[in-house]
PDB file of N, CA, C and O in Angstrom, chain B, residues numbered from 101:
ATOM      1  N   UNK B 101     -16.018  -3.693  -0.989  1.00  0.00           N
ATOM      2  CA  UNK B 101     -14.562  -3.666  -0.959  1.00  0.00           C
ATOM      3  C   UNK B 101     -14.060  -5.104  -1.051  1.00  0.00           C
ATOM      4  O   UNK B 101     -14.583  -5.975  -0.357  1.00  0.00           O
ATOM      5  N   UNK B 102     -12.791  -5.447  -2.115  1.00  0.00           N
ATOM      6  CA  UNK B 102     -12.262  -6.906  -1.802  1.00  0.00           C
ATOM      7  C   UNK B 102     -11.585  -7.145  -0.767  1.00  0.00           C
ATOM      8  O   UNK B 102     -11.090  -6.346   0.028  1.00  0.00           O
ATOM      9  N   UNK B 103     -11.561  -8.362  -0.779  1.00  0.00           N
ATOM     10  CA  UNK B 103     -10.624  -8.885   0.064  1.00  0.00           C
ATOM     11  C   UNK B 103      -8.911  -7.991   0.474  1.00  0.00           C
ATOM     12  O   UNK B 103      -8.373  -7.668   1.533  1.00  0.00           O
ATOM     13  N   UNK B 104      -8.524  -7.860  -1.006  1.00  0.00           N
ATOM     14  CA  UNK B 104      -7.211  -7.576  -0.673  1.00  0.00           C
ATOM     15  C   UNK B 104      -7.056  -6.054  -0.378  1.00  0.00           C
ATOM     16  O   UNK B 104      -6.424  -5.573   0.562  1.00  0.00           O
ATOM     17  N   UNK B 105      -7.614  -5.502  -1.163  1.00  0.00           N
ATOM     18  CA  UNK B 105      -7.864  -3.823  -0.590  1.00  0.00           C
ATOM     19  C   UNK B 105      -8.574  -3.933   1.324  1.00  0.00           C
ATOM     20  O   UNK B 105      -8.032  -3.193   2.146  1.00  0.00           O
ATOM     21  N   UNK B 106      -9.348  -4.561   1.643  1.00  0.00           N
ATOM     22  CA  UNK B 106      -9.356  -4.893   3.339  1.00  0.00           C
ATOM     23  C   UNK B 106      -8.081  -5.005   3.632  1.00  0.00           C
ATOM     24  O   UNK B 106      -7.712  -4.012   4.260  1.00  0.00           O
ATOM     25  N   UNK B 107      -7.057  -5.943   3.420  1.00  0.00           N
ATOM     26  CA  UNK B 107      -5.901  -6.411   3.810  1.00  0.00           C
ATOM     27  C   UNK B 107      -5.336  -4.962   3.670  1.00  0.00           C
ATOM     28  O   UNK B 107      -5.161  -4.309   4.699  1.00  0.00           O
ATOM     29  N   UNK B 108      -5.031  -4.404   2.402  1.00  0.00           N
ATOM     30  CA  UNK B 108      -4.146  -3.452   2.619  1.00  0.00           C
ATOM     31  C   UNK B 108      -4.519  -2.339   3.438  1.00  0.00           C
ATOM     32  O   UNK B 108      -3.572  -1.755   3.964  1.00  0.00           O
ATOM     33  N   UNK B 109      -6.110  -1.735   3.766  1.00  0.00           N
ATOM     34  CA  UNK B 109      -6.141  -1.038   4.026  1.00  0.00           C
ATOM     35  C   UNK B 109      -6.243  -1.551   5.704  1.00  0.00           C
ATOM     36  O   UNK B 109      -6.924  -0.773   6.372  1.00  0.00           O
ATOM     37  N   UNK B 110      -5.627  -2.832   6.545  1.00  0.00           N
ATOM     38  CA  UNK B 110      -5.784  -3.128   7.405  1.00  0.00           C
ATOM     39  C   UNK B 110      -4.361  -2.829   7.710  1.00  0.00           C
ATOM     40  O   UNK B 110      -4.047  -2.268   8.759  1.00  0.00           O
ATOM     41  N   UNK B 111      -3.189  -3.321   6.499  1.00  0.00           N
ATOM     42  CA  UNK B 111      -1.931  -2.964   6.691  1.00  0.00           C
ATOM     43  C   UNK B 111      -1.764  -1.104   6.951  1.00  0.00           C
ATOM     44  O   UNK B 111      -1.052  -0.925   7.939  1.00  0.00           O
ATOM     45  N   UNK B 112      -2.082  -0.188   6.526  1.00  0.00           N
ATOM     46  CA  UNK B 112      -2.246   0.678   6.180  1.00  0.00           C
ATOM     47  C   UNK B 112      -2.682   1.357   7.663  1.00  0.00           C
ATOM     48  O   UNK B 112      -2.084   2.348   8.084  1.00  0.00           O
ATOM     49  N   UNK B 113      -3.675   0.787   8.336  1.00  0.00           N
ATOM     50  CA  UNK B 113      -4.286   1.579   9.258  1.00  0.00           C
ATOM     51  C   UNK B 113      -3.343   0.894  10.437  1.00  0.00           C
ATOM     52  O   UNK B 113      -3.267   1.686  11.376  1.00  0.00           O
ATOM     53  N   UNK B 114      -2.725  -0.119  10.648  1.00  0.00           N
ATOM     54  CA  UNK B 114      -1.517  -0.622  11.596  1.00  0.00           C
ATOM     55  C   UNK B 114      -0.241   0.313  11.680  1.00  0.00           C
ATOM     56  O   UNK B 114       0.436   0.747  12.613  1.00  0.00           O
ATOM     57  N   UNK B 115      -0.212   0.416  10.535  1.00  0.00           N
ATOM     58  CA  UNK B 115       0.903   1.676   9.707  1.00  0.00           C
ATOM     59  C   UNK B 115       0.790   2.833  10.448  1.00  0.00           C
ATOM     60  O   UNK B 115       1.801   3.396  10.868  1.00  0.00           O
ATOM     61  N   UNK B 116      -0.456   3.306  10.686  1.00  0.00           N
ATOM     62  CA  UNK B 116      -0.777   4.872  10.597  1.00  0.00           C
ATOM     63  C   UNK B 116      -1.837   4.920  11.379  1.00  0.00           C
ATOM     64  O   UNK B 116      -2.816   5.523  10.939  1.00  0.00           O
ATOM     65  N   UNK B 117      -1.912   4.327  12.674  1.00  0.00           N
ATOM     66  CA  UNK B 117      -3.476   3.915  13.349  1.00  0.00           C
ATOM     67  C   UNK B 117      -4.292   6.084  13.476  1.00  0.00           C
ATOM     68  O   UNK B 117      -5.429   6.485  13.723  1.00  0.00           O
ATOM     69  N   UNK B 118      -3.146   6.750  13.199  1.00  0.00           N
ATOM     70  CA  UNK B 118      -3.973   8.408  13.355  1.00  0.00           C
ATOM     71  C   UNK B 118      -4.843   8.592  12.276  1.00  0.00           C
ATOM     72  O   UNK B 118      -5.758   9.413  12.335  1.00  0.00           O
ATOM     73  N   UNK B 119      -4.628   7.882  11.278  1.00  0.00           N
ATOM     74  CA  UNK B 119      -5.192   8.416   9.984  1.00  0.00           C
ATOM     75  C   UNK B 119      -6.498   7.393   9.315  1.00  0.00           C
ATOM     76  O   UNK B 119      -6.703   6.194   9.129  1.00  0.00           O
ATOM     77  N   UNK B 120      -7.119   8.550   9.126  1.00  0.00           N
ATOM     78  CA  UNK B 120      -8.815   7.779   9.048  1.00  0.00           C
ATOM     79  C   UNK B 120      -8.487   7.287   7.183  1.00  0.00           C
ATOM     80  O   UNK B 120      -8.482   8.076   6.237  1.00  0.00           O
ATOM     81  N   UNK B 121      -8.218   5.606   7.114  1.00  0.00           N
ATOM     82  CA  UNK B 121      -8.007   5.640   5.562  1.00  0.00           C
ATOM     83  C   UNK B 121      -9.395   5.437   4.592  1.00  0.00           C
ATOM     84  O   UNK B 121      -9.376   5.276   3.371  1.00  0.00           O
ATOM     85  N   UNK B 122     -10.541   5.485   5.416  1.00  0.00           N
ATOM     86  CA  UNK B 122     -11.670   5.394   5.236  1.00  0.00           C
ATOM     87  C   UNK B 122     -12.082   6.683   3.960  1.00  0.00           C
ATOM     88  O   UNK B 122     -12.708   6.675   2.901  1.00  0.00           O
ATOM     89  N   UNK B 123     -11.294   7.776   4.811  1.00  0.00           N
ATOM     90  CA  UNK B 123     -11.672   9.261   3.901  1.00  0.00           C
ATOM     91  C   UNK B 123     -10.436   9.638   3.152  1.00  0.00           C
ATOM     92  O   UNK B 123     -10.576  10.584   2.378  1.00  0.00           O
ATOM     93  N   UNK B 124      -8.938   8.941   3.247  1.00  0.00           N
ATOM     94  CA  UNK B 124      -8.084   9.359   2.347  1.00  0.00           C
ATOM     95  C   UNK B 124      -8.172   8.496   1.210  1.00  0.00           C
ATOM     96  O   UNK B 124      -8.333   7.277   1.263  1.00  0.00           O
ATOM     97  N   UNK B 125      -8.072   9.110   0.301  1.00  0.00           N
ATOM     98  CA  UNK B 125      -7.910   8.008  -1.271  1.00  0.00           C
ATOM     99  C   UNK B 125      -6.574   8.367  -2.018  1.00  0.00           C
ATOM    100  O   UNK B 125      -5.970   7.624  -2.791  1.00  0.00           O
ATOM    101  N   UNK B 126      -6.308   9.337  -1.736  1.00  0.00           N
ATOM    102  CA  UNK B 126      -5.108  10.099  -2.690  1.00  0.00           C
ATOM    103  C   UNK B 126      -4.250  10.223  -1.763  1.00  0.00           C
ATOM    104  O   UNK B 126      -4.355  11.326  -1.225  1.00  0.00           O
ATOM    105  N   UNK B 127      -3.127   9.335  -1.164  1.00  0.00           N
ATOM    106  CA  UNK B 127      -2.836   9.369   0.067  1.00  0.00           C
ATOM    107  C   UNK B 127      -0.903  10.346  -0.645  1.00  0.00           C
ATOM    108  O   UNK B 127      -0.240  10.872   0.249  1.00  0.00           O
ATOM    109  N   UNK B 128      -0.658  10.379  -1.274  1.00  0.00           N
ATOM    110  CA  UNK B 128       0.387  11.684  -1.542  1.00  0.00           C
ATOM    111  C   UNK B 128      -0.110  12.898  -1.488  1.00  0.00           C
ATOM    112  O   UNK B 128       0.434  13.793  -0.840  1.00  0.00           O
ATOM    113  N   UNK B 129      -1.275  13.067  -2.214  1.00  0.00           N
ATOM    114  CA  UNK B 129      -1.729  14.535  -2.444  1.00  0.00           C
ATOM    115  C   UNK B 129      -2.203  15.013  -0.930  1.00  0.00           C
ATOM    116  O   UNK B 129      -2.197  16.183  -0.548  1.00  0.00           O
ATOM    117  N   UNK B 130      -2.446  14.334  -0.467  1.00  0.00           N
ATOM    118  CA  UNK B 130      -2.772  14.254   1.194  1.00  0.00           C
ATOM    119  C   UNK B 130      -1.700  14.683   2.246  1.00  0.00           C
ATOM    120  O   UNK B 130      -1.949  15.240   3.315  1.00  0.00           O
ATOM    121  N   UNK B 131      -0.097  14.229   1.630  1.00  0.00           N
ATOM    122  CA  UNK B 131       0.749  14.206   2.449  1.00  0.00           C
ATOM    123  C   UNK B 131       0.437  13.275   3.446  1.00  0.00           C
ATOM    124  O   UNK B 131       0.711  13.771   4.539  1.00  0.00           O
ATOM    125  N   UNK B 132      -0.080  11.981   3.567  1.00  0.00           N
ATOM    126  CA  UNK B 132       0.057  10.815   4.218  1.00  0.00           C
ATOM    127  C   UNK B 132       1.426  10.147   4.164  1.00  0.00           C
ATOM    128  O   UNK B 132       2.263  10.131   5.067  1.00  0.00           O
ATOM    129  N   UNK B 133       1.513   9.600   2.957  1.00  0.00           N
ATOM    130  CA  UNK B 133       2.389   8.562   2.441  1.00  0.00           C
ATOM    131  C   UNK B 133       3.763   9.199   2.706  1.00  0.00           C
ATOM    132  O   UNK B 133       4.665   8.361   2.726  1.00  0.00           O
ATOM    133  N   UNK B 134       4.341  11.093   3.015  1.00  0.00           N
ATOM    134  CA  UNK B 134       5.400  11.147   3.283  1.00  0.00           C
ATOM    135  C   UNK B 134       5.596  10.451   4.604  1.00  0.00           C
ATOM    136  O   UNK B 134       6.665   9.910   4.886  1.00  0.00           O
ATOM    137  N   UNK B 135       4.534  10.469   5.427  1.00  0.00           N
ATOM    138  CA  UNK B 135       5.364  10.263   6.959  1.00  0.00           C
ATOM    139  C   UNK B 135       5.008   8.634   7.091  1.00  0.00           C
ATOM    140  O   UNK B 135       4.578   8.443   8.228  1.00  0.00           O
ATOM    141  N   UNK B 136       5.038   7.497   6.380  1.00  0.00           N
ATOM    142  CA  UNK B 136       5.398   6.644   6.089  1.00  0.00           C
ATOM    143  C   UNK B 136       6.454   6.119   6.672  1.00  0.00           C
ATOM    144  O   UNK B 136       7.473   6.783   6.863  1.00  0.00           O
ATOM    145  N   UNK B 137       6.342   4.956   6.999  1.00  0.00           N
ATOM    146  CA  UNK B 137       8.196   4.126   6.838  1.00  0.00           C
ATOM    147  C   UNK B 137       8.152   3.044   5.312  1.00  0.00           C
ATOM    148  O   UNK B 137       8.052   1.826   5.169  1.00  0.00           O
ATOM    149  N   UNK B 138       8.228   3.710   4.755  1.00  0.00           N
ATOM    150  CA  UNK B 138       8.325   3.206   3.373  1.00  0.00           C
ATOM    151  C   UNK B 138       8.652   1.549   3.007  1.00  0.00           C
ATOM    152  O   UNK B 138       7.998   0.998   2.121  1.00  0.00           O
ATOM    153  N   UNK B 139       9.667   0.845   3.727  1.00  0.00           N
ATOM    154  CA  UNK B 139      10.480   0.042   4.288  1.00  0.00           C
ATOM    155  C   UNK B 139       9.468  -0.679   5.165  1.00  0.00           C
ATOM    156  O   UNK B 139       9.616  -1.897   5.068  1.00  0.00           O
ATOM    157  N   UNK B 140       8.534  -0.341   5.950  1.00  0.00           N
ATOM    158  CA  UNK B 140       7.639  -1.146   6.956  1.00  0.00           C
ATOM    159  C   UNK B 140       6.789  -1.633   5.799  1.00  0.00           C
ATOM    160  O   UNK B 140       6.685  -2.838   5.566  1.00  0.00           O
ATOM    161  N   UNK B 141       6.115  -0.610   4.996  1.00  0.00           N
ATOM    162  CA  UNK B 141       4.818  -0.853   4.185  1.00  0.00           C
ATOM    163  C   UNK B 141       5.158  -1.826   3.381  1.00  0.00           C
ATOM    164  O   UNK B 141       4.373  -2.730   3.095  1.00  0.00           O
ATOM    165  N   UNK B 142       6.577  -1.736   2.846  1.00  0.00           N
ATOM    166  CA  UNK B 142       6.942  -2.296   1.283  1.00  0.00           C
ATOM    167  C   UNK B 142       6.847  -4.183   2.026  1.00  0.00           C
ATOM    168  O   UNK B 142       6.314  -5.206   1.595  1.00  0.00           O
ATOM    169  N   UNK B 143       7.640  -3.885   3.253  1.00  0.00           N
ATOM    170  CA  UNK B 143       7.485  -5.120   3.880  1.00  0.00           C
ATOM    171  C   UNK B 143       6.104  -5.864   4.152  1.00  0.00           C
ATOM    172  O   UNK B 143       5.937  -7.073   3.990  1.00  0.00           O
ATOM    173  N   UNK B 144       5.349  -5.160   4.494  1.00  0.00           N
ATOM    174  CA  UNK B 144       4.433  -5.490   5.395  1.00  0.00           C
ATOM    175  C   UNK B 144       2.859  -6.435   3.998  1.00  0.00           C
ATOM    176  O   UNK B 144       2.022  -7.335   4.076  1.00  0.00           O
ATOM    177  N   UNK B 145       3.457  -5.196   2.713  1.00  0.00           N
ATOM    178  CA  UNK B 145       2.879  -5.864   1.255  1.00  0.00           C
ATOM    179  C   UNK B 145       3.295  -7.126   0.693  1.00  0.00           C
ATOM    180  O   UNK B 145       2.534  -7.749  -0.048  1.00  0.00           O
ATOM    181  N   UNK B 146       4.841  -7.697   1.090  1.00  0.00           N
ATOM    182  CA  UNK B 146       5.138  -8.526   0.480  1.00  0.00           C
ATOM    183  C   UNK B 146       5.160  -9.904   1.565  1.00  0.00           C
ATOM    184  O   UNK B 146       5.482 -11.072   1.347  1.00  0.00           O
ATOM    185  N   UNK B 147       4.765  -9.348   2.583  1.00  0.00           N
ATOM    186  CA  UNK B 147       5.092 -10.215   3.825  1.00  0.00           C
ATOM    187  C   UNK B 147       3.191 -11.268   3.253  1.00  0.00           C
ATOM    188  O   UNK B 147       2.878 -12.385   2.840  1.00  0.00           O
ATOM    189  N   UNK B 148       2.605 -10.167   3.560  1.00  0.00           N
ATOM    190  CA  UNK B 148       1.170 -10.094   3.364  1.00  0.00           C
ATOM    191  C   UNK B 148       0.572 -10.794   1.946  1.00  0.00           C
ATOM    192  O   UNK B 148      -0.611 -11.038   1.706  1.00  0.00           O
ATOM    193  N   UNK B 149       1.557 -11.004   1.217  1.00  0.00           N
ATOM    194  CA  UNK B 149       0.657 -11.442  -0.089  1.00  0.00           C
ATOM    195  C   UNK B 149       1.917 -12.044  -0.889  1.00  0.00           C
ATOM    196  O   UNK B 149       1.769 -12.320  -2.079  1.00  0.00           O
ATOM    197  N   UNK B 150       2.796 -12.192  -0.437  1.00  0.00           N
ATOM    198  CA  UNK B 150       3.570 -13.421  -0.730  1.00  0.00           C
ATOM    199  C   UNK B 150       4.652 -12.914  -2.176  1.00  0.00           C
ATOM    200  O   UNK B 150       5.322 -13.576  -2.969  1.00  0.00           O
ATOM    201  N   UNK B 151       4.407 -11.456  -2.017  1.00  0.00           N
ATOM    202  CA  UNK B 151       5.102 -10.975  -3.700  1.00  0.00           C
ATOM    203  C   UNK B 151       6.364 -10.097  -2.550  1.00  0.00           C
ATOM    204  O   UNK B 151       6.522  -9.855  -1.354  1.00  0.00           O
ATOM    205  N   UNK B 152       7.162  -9.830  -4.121  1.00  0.00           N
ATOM    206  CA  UNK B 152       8.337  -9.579  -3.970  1.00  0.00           C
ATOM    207  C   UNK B 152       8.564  -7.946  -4.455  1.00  0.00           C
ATOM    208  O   UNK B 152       9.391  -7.794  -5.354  1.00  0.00           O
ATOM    209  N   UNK B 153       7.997  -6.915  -4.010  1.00  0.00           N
ATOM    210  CA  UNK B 153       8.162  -5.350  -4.438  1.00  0.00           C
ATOM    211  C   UNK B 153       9.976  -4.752  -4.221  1.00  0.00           C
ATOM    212  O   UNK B 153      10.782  -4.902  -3.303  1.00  0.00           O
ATOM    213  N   UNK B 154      10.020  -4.323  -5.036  1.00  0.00           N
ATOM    214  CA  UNK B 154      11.621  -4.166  -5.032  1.00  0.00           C
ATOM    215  C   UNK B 154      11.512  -2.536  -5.251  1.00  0.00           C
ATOM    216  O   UNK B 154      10.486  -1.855  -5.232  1.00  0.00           O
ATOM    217  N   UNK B 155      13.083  -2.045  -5.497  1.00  0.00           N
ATOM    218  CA  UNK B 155      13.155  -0.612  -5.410  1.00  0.00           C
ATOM    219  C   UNK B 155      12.687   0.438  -6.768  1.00  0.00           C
ATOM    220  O   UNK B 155      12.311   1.610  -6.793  1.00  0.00           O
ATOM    221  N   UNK B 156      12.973  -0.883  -8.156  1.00  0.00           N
ATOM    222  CA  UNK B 156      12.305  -0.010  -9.292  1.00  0.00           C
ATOM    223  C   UNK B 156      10.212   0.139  -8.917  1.00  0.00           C
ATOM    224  O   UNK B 156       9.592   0.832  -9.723  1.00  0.00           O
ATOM    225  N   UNK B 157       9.568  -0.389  -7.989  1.00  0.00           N
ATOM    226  CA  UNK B 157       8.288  -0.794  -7.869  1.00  0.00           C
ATOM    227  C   UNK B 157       8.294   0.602  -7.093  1.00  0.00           C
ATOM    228  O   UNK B 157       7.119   0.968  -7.103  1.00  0.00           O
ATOM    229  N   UNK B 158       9.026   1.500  -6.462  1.00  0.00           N
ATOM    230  CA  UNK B 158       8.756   2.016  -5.453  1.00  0.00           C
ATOM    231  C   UNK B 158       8.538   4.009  -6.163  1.00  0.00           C
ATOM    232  O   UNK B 158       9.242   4.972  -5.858  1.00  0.00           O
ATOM    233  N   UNK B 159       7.461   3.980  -7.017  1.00  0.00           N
ATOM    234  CA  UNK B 159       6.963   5.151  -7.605  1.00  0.00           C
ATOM    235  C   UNK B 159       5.761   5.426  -6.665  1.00  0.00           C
ATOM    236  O   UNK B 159       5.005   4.741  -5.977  1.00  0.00           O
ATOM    237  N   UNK B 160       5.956   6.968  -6.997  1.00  0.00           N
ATOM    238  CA  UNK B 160       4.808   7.165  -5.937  1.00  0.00           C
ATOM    239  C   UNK B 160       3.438   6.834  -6.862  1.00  0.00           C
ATOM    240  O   UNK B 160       2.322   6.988  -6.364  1.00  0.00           O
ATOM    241  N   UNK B 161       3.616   6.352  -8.296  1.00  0.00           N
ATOM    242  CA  UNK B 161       1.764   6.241  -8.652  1.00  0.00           C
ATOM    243  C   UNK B 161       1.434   4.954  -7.936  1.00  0.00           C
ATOM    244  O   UNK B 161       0.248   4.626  -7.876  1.00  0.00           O
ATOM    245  N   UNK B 162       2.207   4.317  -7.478  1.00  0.00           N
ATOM    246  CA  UNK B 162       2.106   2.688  -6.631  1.00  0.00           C
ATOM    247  C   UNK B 162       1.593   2.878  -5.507  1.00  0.00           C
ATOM    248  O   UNK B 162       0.866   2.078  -4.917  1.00  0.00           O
ATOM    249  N   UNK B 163       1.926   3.931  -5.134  1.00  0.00           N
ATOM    250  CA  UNK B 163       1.436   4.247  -3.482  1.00  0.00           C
ATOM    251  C   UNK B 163       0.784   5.246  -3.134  1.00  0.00           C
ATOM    252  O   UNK B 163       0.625   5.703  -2.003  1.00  0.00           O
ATOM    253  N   UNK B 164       0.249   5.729  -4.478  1.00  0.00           N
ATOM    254  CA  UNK B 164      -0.969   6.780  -4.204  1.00  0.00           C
ATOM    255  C   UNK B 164      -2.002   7.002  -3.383  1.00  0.00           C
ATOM    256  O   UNK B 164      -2.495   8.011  -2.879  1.00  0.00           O
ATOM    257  N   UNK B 165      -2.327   5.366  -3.338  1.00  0.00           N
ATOM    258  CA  UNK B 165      -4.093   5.629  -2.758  1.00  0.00           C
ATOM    259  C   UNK B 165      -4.014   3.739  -2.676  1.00  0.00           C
ATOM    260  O   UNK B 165      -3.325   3.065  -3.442  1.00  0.00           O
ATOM    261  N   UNK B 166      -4.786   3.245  -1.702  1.00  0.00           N
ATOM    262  CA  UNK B 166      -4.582   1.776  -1.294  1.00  0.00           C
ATOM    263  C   UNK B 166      -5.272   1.025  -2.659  1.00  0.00           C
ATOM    264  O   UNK B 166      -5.069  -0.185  -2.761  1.00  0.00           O
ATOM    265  N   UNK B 167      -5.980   1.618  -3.580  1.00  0.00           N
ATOM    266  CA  UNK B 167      -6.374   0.983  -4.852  1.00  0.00           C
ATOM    267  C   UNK B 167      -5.297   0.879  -5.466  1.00  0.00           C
ATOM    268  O   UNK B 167      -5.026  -0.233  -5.918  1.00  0.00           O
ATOM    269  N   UNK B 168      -4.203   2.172  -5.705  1.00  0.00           N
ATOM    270  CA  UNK B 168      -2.739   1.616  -6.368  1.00  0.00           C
ATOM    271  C   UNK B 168      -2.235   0.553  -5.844  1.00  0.00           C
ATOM    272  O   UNK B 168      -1.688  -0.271  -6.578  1.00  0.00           O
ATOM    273  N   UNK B 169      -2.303   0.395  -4.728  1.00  0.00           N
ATOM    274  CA  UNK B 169      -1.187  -0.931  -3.923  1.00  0.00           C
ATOM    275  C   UNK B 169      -1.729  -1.780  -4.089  1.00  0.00           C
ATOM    276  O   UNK B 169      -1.071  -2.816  -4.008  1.00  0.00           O
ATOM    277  N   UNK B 170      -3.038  -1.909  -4.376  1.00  0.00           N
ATOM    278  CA  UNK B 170      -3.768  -3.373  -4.631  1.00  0.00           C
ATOM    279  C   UNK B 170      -3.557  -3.445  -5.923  1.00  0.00           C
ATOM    280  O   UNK B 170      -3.819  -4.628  -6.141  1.00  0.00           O
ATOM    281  N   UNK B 171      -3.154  -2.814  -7.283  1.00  0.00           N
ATOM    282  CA  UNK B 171      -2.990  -2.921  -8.339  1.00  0.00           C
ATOM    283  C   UNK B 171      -1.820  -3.271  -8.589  1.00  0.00           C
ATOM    284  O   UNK B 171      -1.507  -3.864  -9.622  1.00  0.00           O
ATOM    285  N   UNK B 172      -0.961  -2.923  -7.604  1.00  0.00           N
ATOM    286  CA  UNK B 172       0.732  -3.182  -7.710  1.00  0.00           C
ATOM    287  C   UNK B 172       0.738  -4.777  -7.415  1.00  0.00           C
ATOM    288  O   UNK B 172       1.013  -5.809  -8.027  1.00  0.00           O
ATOM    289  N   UNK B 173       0.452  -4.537  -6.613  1.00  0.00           N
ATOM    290  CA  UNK B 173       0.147  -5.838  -5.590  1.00  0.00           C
ATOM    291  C   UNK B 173      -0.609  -7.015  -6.323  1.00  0.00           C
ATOM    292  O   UNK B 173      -0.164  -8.151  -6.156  1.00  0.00           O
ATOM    293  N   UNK B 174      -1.928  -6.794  -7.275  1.00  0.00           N
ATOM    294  CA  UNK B 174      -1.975  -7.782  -8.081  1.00  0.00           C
ATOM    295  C   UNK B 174      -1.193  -8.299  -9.079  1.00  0.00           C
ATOM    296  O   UNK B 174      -1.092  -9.495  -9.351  1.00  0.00           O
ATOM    297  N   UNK B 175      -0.622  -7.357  -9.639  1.00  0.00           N
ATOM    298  CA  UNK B 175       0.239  -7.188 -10.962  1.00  0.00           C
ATOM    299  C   UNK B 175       1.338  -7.992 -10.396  1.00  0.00           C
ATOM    300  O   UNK B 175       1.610  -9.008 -11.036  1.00  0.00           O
ATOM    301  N   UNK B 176       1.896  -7.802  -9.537  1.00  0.00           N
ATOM    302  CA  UNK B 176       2.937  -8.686  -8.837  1.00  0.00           C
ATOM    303  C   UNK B 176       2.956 -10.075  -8.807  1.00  0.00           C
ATOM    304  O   UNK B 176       3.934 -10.811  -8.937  1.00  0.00           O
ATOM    305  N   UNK B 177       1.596 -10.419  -8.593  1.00  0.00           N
ATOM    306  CA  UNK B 177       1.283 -11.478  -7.732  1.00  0.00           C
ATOM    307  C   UNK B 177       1.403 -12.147  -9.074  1.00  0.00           C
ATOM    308  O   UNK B 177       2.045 -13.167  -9.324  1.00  0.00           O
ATOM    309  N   UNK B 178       0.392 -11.115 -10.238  1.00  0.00           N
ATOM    310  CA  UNK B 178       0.392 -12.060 -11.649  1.00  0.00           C
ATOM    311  C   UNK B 178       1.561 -12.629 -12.499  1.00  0.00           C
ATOM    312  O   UNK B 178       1.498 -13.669 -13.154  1.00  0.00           O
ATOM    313  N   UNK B 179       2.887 -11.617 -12.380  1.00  0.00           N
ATOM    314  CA  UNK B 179       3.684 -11.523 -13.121  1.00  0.00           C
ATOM    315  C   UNK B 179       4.851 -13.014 -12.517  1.00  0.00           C
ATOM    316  O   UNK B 179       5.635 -13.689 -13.184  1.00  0.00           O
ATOM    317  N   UNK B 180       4.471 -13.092 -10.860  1.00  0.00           N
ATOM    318  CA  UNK B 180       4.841 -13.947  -9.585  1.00  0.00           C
ATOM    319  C   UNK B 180       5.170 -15.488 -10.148  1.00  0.00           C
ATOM    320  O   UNK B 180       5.491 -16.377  -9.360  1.00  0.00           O
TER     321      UNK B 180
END
């Protein structure tokens, strides 16, 4: 696992300390990501890695599974 997928999935399990993110990957199809604070996470990504996620960023294929958020999250960082 990289670095930044650790990070997120460290953000992620702070988020949601009930939920084992070890065994979720598809975290919509799961019904994880509804009970979310959407607003904590979005923060907690940009706080965390220095990018700027805004409201067009906020699709659920972004927040599927902590490999999307690390893809968002790079793409960000690149475009940054």
């Amino acid at each position: 696992m990289n670095d930044m997928k650790e990070q997120v999935m460290k953000i992620l399990e702070e988020l949601r300390p009930d939920v084992d993110f070890a065994k979720e990957t598809a975290l919509i199809d799961d019904g994880v990501l509804d009970s979310f604070d959407i607003v904590s996470l979005v923060g907690e990504l940009n706080d965390n890695f220095g990018v700027e996620i805004n409201v067009d960023d906020l699709l659920p294929e972004n927040f599927n599974s902590a490999d999307a958020m690390v893809e968002l999250v790079t793409r960000m960082q690149e475009e940054g």
